[in-house]
C-alpha positions as CSV (number, residue, x, y, z in Angstrom):
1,X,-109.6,-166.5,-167.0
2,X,-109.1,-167.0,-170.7
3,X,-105.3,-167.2,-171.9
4,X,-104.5,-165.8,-174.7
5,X,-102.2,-168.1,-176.7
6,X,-99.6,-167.3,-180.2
7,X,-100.4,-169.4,-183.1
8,X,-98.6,-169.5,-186.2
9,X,-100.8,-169.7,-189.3
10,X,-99.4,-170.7,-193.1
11,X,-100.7,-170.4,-196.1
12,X,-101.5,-174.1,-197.9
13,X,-102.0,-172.6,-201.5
14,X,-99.7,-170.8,-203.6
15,X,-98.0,-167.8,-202.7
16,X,-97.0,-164.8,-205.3
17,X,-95.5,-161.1,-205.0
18,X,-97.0,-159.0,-202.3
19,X,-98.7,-161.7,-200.4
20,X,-98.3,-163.1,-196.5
21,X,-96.7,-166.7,-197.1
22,X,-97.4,-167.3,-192.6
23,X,-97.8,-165.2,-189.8
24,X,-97.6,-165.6,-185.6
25,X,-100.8,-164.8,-184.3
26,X,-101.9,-163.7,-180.3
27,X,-105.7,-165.1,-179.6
28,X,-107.9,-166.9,-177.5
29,X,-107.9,-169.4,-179.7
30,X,-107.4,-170.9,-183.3
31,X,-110.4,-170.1,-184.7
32,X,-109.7,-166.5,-183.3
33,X,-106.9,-166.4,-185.5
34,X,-107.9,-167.3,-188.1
35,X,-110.4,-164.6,-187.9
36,X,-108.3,-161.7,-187.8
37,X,-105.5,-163.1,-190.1
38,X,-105.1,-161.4,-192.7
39,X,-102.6,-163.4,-194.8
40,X,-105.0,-165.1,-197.3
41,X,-108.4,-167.3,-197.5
42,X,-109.4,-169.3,-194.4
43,X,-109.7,-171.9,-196.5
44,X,-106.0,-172.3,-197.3
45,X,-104.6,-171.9,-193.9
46,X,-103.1,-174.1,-191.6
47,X,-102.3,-173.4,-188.1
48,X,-101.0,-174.5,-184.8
49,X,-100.9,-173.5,-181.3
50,X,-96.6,-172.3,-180.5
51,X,-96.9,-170.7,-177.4
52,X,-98.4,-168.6,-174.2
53,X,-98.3,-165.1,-174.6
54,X,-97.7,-162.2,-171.9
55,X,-100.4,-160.5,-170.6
56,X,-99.3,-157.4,-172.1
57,X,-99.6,-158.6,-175.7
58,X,-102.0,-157.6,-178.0
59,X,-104.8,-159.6,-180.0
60,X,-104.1,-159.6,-183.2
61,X,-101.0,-160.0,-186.0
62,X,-97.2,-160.0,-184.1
63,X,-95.4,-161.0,-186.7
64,X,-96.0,-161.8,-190.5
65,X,-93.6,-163.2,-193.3
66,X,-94.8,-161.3,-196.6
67,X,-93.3,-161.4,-199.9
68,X,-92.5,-158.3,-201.9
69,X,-92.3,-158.0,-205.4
């Protein structure tokens, strides 16, 4: 059985107004993550593995930091 696993991914380039600077991620992994990030280009992301998630949480963005302008 697959485990689904919270990563938190930050951005590696610059970060402006109305922009995610990092975000906590649930997945099966950290290419999964990666893939439904939405806080800037794969290429400027870096990412680690923080955690086990429950069973009950959802794939997909649980908490993001974004900056408001």
């Amino acid at each position: 059985m697959k485990v689904k696993k919270l990563y938190l991914l930050e951005r590696t380039d610059d970060v402006d107004y109305d922009e995610f600077d990092s975000a906590v991620i649930c997945a099966f992994s950290l290419g999964d993550a990666i893939a439904v990030q939405k806080i800037g280009s794969a290429d400027h992301i870096s990412g680690r593995c923080i955690g086990v998630a429950r069973a009950t949480v959802k794939c997909g963005m649980v908490l993001g930091s974004f900056n408001t302008g």
